[in-house]
C-alpha positions, 0 to 999 in steps of 0.5 A: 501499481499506483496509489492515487489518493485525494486529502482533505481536513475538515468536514466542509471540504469532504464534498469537493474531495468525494467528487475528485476522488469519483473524477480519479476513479472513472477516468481509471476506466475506459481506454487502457483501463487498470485491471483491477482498483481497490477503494480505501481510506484512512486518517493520517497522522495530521489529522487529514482524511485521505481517499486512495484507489489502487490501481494495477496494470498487468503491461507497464505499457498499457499503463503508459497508454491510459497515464498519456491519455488526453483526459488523465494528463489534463486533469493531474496536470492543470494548475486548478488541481493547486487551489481547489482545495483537496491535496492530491497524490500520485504513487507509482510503481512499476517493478519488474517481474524479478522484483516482486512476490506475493502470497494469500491465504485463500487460493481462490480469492485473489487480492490485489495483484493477483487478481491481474495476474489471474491468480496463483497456481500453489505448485508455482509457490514453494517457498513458504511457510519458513522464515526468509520465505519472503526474500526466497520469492522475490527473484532479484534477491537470489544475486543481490541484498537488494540494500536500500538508500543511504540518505533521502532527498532533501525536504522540500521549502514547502509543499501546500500551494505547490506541486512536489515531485520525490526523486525515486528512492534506491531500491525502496521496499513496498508492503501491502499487507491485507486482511478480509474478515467479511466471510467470518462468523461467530467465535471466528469474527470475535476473535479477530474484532476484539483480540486480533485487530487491536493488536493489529491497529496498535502496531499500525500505529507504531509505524505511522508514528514511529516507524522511522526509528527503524527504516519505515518511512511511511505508513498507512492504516487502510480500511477498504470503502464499503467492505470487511477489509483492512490492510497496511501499505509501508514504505521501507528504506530497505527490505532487509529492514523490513525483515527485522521488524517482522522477525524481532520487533514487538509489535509484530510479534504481538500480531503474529502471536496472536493470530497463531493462537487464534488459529489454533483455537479454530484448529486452523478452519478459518475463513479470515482470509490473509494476503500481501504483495512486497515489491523492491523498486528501483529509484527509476521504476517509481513516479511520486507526485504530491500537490498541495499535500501537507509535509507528513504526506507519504515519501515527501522527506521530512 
């Protein structure tokens, strides 16, 4: 799972950032290609426009493959990359099958990692719907609290210009939390444009700003490019603190609320569609690159 992202402030560079984003989207073809690539986009909290592809691998080996292709290498590693305007970022991670789980709403429309997977069978998922479900699938968690890091590393002198590399953070904790209106109509549609997504958007919010109160140490508000898509993709210190802010937090119960009560309105006959996949990564399954991005870019320590 890798989130490649390009950044730039200001409409004069929104040309060169498209071009290098389309440059990271076809070099994700040919030879050893990602299964899968999701297109999205966000503004950060800087100010800054960001450009990300999601890709997924189904063989970290294949992945191995494409990342030591001659094109790829060149291209990530040149100095040109430091002063061509945009910043760049490279998220990767590689858990092992024990050390991730995922869900949807809509069997028949995978998401994500699902997709490379070749779906779900529902016989396979039997826990769910419970609180503490999300811990139960996630095989590595049946023997170990999965505790997260007690300190980070330290913040670098200074990130414009350079060429960051994070050192893997002890059993980070991965979110991407998505939903797909696209197929909602009417009554449905309104529902969740003008009820459910402000509440959504507010506690996305929360996290980007301040998160870091309680162990999120990064979040982003994605929309997918050219589809009815959105999703949430957080960092954690631990997933137990990610359990806590699902659990008890305010802002999520908002969002949670809101969607029960949605839901009941329809009689549960719905057609937004709702997924997430959650990884917990050892510090030596995780590559986080960033270059010439400003100091509040993803897990570059404050």
């Amino acid at each position: 799972m890798a989130y490649f992202g390009v950044q730039y402030d200001g409409p004069a560079m929104r040309a060169p950032a498209e071009a290098a984003f389309d440059r990271i989207c076809t070099m994700l073809g040919g030879d050893h290609a990602a299964g899968h690539v999701d297109r999205a986009g966000f503004r950060d909290t800087a100010g800054c426009d960001t450009l990300v592809a999601i890709a997924y691998w189904n063989d970290p080996a294949l992945f191995d493959r494409w990342r030591q292709r001659a094109d790829v290498v060149g291209w990530w590693e040149s100095d040109a990359r430091l002063a061509d305007g945009p910043g760049y970022f490279r998220e990767v991670f590689l858990p092992s099958n024990d050390r991730f789980e995922t869900l949807f709403s809509s069997l028949d429309q995978p998401e994500g990692v699902a997709i490379v997977m070749g779906g779900l069978d529902p016989e396979d998922v039997q826990e769910h719907s419970y609180w503490g479900s999300m811990r139960d699938r996630i095989p590595a968690a049946q023997g170990d609290p999965l505790a997260g890091a007690l300190t980070r590393p330290a913040p670098p002198a200074e990130t414009l210009g350079r060429r960051v590399r994070v050192e893997g953070i002890h059993n980070l904790a991965v979110i991407r939390s998505g939903q797909d209106w696209g197929a909602t109509r009417d009554a449905e549609r309104a529902m969740y444009l003008n009820d459910i997504e402000p509440v959504l958007d507010a506690g996305m919010r929360f996290l980007t700003t301040e998160g870091a109160s309680i162990g999120c140490w990064s979040n982003r508000y994605m929309r997918h490019r050219d589809q009815e898509k959105s999703f949430g993709l957080s960092y954690w210190r631990s997933l137990g603190d990610m359990e806590a802010w699902a659990e008890s937090h305010a802002t999520h119960i908002a969002i949670f609320d809101g969607f029960l009560q949605m839901a009941g309105k329809l009689n549960f006959q719905l057609d937004l569609r709702l997924y997430h996949e959650v990884l917990v990564v050892r510090s030596d399954q995780q590559f986080l690159e960033y270059i010439n991005c400003h100091r509040k870019t993803g897990l570059i320590p404050e």
